[in-house]
GUDREN-949177 format. One record per residue (C-alpha): x, y, z; residue number from 0. Coordinates in Angstrom, 3 decimals, m for minus. Layout:
N
px:py:pz:k
X:Y:Z:NUM $
...
//
This chain:
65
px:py:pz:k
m26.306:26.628:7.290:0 $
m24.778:23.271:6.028:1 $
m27.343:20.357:5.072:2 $
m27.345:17.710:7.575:3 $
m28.271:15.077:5.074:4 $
m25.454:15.554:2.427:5 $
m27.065:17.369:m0.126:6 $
m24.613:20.280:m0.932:7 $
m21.029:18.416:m1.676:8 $
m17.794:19.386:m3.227:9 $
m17.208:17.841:m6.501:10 $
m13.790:16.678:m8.424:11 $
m10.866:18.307:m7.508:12 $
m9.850:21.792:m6.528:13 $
m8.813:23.606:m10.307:14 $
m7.208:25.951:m8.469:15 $
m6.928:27.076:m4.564:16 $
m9.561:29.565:m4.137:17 $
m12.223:27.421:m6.986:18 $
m13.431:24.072:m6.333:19 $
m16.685:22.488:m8.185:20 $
m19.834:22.173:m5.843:21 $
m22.913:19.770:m6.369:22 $
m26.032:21.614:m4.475:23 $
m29.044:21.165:m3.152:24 $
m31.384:18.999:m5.449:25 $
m34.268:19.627:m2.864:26 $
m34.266:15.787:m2.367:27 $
m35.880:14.505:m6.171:28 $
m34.940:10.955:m5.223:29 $
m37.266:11.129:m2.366:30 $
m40.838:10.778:m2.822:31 $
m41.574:13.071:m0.156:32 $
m39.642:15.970:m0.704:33 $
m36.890:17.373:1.245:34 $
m35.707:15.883:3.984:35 $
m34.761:18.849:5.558:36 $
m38.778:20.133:5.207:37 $
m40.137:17.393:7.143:38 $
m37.502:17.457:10.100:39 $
m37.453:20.706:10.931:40 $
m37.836:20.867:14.613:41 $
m39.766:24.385:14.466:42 $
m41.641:23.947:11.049:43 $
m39.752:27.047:9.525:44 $
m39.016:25.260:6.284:45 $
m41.721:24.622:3.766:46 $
m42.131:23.931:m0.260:47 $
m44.236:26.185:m1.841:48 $
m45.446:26.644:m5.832:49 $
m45.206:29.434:m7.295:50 $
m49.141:29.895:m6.946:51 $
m49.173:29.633:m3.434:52 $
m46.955:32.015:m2.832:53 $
m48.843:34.576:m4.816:54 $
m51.493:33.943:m3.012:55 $
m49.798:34.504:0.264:56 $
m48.799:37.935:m1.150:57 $
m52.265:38.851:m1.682:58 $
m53.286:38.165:1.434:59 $
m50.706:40.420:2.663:60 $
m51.338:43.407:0.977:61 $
m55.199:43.316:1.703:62 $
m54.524:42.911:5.371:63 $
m52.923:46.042:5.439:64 $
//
């Protein structure tokens, strides 16, 4: 999936035909709100999550089984 707002980008010149430089995804640091593609997502699929959070999310997990 390509970034609809420009965030991935080839850099410089091609060194050679199959290897090019590419600037990716800074997850939007300029913006104070995060990633723009996080808070357009049509179906919510996309979120930002710390490290913490996500633990905790595997907890849960493995004590609802």
């Amino acid at each position: 999936m390509a970034c609809p707002f420009g965030a991935v980008d080839v850099v410089g010149e091609a060194v050679a035909p199959q290897k090019i430089a590419l600037l990716k995804c800074d997850m939007c640091q300029h913006d104070p709100q995060g990633p723009a593609c996080v808070s357009v997502c049509p179906t919510d699929a996309l979120s930002i999550m710390t490290p913490e959070r996500l633990e905790q999310l595997s907890i849960q997990k493995r004590h609802a089984v």
